[in-house]
C-alpha positions in Angstrom: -6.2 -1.5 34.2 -9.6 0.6 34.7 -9.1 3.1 32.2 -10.9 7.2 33.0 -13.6 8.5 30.9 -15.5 11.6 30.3 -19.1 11.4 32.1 -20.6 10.6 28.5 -22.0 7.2 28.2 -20.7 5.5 25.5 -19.1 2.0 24.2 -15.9 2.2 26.0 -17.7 3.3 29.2 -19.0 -0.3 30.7 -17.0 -3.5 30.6 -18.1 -6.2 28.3 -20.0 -8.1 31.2 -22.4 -5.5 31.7 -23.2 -4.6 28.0 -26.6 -5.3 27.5 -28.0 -8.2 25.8 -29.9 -6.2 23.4 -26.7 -4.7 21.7 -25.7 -5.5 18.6 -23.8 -9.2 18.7 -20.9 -7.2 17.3 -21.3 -5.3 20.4 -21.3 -7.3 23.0 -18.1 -9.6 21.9 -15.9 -6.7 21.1 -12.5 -7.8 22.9 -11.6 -6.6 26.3 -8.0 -8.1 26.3 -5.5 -8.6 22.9 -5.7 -12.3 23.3 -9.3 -12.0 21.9 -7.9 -10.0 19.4 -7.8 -12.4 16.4 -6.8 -11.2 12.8 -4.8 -8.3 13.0 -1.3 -10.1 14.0 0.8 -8.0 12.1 -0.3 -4.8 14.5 -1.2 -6.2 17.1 0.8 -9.4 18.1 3.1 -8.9 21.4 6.2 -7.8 20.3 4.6 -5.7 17.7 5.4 -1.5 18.4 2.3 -0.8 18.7 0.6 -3.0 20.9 3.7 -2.4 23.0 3.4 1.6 22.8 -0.1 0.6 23.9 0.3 -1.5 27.1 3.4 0.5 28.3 0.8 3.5 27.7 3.4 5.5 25.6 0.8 5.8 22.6 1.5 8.7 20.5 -0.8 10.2 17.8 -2.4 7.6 15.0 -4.9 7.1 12.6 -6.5 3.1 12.0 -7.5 2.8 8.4 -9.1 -0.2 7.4 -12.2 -1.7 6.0 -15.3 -2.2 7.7 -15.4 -4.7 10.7 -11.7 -5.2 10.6 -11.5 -3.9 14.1 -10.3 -0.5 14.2 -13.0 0.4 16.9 -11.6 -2.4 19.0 -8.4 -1.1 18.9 -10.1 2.0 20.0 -11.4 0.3 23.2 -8.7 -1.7 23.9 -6.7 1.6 24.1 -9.2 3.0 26.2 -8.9 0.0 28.8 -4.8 0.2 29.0 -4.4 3.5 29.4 -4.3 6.0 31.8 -5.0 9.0 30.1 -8.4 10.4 30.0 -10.1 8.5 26.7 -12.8 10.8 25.6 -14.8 9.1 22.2 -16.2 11.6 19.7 -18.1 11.0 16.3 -17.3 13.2 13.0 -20.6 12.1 11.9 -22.6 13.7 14.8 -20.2 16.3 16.9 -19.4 19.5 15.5 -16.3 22.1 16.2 -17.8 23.5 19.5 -18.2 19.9 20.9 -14.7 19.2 19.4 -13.4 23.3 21.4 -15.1 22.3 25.0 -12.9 18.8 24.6 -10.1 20.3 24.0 -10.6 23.4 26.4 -11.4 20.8 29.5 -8.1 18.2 28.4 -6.1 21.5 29.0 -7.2 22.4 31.6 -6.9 18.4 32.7 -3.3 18.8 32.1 -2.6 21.7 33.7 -4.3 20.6 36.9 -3.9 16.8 36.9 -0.9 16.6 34.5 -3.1 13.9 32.7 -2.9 13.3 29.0 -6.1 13.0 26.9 -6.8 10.5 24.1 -9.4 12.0 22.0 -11.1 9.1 19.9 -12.5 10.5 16.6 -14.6 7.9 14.5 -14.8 7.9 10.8 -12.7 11.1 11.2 -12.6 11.0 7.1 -16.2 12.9 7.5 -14.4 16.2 9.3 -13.5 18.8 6.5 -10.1 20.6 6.5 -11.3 23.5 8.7 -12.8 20.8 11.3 -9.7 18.4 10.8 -7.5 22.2 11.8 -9.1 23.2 14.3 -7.7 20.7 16.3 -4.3 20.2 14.5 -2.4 22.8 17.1 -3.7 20.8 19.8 -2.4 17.8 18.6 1.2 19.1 18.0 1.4 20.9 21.8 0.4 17.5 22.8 -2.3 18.6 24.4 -4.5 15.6 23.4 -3.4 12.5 21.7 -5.5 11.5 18.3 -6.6 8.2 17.5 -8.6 8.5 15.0 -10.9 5.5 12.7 -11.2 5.6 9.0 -12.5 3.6 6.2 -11.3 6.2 3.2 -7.4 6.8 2.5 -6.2 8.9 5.2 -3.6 10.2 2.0 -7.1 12.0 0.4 -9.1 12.8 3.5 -6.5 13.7 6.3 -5.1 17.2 6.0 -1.0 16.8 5.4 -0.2 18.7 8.5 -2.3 16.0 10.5 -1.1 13.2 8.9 2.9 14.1 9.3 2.0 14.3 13.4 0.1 10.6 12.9 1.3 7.5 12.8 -0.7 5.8 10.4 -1.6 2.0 11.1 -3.6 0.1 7.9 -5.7 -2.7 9.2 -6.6 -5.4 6.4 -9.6 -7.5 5.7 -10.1 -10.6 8.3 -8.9 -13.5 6.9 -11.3 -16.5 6.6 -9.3 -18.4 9.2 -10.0 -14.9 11.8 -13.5 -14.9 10.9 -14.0 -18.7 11.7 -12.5 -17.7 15.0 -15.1 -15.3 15.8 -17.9 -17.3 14.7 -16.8 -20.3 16.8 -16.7 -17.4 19.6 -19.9 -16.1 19.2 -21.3 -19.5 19.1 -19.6 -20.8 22.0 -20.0 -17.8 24.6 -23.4 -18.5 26.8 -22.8 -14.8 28.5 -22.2 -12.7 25.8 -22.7 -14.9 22.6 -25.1 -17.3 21.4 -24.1 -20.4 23.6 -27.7 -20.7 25.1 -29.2 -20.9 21.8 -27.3 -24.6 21.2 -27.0 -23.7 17.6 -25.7 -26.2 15.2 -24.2 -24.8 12.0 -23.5 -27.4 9.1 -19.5 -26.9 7.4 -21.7 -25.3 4.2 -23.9 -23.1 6.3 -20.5 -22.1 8.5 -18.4 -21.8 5.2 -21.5 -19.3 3.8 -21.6 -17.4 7.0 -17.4 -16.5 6.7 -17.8 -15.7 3.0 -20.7 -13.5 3.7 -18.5 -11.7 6.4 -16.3 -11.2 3.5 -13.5 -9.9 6.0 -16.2 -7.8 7.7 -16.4 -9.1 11.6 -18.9 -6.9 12.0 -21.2 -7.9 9.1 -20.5 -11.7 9.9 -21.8 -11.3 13.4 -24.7 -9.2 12.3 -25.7 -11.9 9.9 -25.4 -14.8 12.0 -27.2 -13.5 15.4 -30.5 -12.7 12.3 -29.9 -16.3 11.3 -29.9 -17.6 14.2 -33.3 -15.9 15.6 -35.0 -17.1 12.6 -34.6 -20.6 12.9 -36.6 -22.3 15.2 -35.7 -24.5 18.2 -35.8 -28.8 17.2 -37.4 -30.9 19.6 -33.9 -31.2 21.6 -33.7 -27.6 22.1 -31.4 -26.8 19.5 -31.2 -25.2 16.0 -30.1 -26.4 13.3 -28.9 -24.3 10.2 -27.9 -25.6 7.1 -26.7 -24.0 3.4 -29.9 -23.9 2.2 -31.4 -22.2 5.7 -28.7 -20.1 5.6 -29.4 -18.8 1.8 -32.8 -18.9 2.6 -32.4 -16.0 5.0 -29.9 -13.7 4.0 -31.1 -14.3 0.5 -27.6 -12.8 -1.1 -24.4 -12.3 -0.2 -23.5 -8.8 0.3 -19.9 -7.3 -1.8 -18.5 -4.6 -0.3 -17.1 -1.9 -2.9 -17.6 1.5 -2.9 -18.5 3.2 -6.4 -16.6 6.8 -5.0 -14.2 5.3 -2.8 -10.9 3.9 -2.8 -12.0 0.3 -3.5 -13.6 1.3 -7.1 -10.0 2.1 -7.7 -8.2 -1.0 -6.4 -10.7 -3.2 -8.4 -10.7 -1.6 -11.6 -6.5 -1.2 -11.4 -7.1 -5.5 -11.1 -9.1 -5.5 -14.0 -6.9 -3.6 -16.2 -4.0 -5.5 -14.9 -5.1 -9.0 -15.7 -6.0 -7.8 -18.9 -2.5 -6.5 -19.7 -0.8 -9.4 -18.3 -3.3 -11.8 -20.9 -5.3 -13.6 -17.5 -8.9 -13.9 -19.1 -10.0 -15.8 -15.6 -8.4 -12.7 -13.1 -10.1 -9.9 -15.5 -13.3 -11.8 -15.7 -13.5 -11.9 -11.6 -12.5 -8.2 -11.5 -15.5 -8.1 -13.8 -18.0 -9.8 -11.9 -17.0 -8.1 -8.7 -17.5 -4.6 -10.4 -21.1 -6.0 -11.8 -22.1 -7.3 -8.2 -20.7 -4.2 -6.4 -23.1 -2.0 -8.9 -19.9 -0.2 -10.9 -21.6 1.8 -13.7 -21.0 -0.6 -16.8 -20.4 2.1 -19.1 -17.2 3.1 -16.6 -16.1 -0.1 -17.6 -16.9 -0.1 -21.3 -14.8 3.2 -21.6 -12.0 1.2 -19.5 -11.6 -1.7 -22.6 -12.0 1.2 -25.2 -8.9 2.7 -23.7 -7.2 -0.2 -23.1 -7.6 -1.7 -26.4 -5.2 1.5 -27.7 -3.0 1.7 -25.2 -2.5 -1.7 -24.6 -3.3 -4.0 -27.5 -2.6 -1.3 -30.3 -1.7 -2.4 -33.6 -0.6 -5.8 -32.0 -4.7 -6.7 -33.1 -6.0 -3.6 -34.4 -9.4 -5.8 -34.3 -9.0 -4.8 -30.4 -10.6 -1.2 -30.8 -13.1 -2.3 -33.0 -14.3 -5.0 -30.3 -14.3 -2.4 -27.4 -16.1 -0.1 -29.4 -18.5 -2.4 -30.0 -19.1 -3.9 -26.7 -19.4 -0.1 -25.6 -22.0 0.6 -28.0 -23.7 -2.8 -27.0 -23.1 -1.7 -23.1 -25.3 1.5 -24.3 -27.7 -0.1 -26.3 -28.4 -3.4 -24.1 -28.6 -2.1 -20.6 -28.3 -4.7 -17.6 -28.4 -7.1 -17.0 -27.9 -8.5 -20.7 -25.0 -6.3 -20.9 -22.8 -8.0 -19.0 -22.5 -11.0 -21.3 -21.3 -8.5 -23.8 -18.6 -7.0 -21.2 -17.6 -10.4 -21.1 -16.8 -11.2 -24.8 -15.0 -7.7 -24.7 -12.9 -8.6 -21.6 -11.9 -12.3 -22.6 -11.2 -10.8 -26.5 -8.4 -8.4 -25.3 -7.0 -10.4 -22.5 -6.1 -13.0 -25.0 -4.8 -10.9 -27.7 -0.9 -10.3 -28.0 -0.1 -6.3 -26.2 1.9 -3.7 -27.9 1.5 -0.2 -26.5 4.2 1.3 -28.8 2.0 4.0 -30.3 0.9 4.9 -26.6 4.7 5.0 -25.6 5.7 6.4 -29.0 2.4 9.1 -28.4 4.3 10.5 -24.9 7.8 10.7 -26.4 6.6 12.7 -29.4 5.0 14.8 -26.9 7.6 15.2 -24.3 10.0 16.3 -27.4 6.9 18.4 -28.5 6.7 20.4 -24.9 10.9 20.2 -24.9 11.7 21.7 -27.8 8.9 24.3 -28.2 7.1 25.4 -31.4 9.4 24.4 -33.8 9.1 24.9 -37.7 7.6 22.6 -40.3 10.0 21.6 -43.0 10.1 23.8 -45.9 9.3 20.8 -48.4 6.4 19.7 -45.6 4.6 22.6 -46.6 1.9 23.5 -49.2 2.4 26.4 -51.3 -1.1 27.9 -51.4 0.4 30.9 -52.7 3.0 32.3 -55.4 5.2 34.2 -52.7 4.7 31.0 -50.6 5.9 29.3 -53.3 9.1 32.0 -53.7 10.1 31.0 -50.3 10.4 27.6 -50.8 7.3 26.1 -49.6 6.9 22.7 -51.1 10.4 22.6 -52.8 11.2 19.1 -52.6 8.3 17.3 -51.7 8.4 13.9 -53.3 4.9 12.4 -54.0 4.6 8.7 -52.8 2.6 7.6 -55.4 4.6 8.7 -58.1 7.8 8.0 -56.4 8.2 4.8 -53.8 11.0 5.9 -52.6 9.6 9.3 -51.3 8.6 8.0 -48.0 12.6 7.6 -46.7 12.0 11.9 -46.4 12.3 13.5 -43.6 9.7 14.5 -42.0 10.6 15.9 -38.5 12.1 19.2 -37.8 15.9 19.6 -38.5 16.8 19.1 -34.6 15.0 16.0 -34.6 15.9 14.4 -37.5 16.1 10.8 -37.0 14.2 10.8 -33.8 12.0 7.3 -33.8 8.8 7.0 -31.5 7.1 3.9 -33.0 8.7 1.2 -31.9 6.3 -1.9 -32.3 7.3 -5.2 -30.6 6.7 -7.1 -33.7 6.6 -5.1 -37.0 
């Protein structure tokens, strides 16, 4: 089916055959049918809703998020291909409200003359504010155009509410290793659109590299393999050759993709403190390393094992705090890289150490009673008598001094109402 487009060129305008051999490799092998579609099954399979809602061309109003490269633009297109509404592409990054109006004004007047529906296309949509993502909000719930819109940020903390409750929201994971092999045996094997002319020969290291470089990212993988591939020069047979070392050679390190601000810094550092609390040195130590690579901040993490050494170790080994503390202070003093190796002795320390978190636990009951219950009095015999008429009323009648009598500390030492309330309740005391 020939999908219809707005006059402006752009990705979804030209079918894959006539795409220019100067785009991007990522570019030129983007999928015109779902049975090039590899690594998305769970969306995008046959029987799956919405690649049925799709080719019936019933699609209603929803937002792709995923990572990088993990084909959310591809969906894009192949919407675009098996639809018959008008399929207009916009960019949050470079269009503007009055762009987004004139769309919007022209797919009315579309459907009140042609009774065709409009899918407006909105890429990294994350990047529109709440009074760009409104002003097309009424449009969306007249049904005057259908959004699809791309993102790589939680659609939960950049997509207004209203938006979102009108949106079906799809959540596209990272390629697999398997899906990425697919696509580099793809791009390798196409002579039109791909690399088949170039005979290239990759080695299982050198094609093992190239997935893990990908790291889920299609688009990266592609990217780093047509660079690869026009650096190495042509053997006396015509063909090239790339091995591990080549390969290393000329990408020179493997890219990690986390983002310091983004949702990723929190799914990584929620690993980290996890495998600490369930005592895996080897998962909090790989957490660690992919927080180093990525770039986190090492004193975000320092803070992290100070905090966690409380709430989590406690009095279990109260050596625990005195070890984070340390490492933080080392984090401050040291610097990089050095200071990793002392992030390390700090992480494996407290991942092996038994966990108690009774005086967090018995912290947030004292304080749930303390908000409950209000502003209530300190036992009379709790209190110092600083002066005689203090004294007259009662203050510090009572009191029992430890030292001078052992059995002093059975005394109460809550408030009346909760007498006999316990908070600290350690696991092994």
């Amino acid at each position: 089916m020939t999908p219809s487009h707005d006059q402006t060129p752009d990705l979804f305008a030209a079918p894959r055959e006539e795409k220019s051999l100067e785009a991007p490799l990522a570019d030129r092998l983007r999928p015109n049918e779902f049975s090039d579609f590899v690594g998305q099954e769970d969306i995008a399979a046959p029987d799956r809703p919405l690649r049925r809602a799709i080719e019936a061309d019933q699609l209603s109003s929803v937002i792709f998020w995923g990572p990088p490269g993990s084909g959310k633009t591809t969906l894009a297109h192949l919407i675009a291909r098996h639809t018959k509404a008008q399929f207009v592409p916009f960019s949050a990054v470079t269009g503007g409200v009055p762009e987004l109006r004139a769309i919007i004004k022209t797919a009315e007047q579309r459907q009140a003359i042609k009774a065709q529906r409009t899918i407006l296309f909105v890429d990294e949509i994350h990047r529109f504010n709440k009074a760009q993502q409104d002003a097309f909000l009424p449009h969306v719930e007249r049904g005057t155009i259908i959004l699809v819109g791309a993102t790589t940020e939680n659609p939960s903390f950049e997509v207004i509410s209203p938006l979102l409750s009108r949106s079906l929201v799809i959540v596209l994971k990272p390629l697999s290793d398997e899906a990425l092999g697919h696509i580099l045996d793809r791009a390798l094997a196409d002579p039109v659109s791909g690399l088949g002319k170039w005979h290239v020969r990759l080695s299982p290291d050198a094609r093992q590299r190239l997935i893990g470089y990908g790291n889920g990212d299609a688009r990266a993988l592609l990217t780093a393999l047509d660079f690869v591939v026009r650096q190495q020069p042509v053997g006396p047979d015509g063909s090239r050759v790339i091995d591990g070392a080549g390969l290393e050679a000329a990408l020179m390190k493997k890219s990690i993709r986390y983002d310091k601000s983004g949702e990723e810094h929190y799914n990584v550092i929620s690993a980290y403190i996890k495998s600490l609390r369930d005592s895996d040195p080897d998962g909090a130590l790989y957490w660690l390393a992919r927080m180093l690579e990525g770039g986190e901040d090492p004193k975000f993490i320092a803070r992290r094992l100070v905090i966690f050494a409380s709430e989590d170790v406690g009095n279990a080994d109260p050596m625990g705090l005195v070890v984070a503390a340390a490492v933080a202070q080392a984090v401050q003093f040291v610097g990089l890289p050095e200071a990793q190796i002392n992030l390390a002795q700090g992480t494996t320390y407290l991942a092996t150490r038994q966990k108690d978190n009774a005086s967090y636990i018995g912290l947030l009951e004292a304080m749930e009673d303390a908000k409950a219950h209000g502003n209530l009095g300190v036992p009379l015999h709790l209190r110092n008598a600083v002066t005689s008429m203090m004294k007259g009323l009662g203050y510090g009648k009572g009191y029992r001094y430890v030292h001078d009598d052992p059995q002093a500390k059975g005394q109460e030492h809550l408030p009346e109402s909760l007498k006999g309330r316990r908070y600290y309740r350690p696991k092994n005391p």
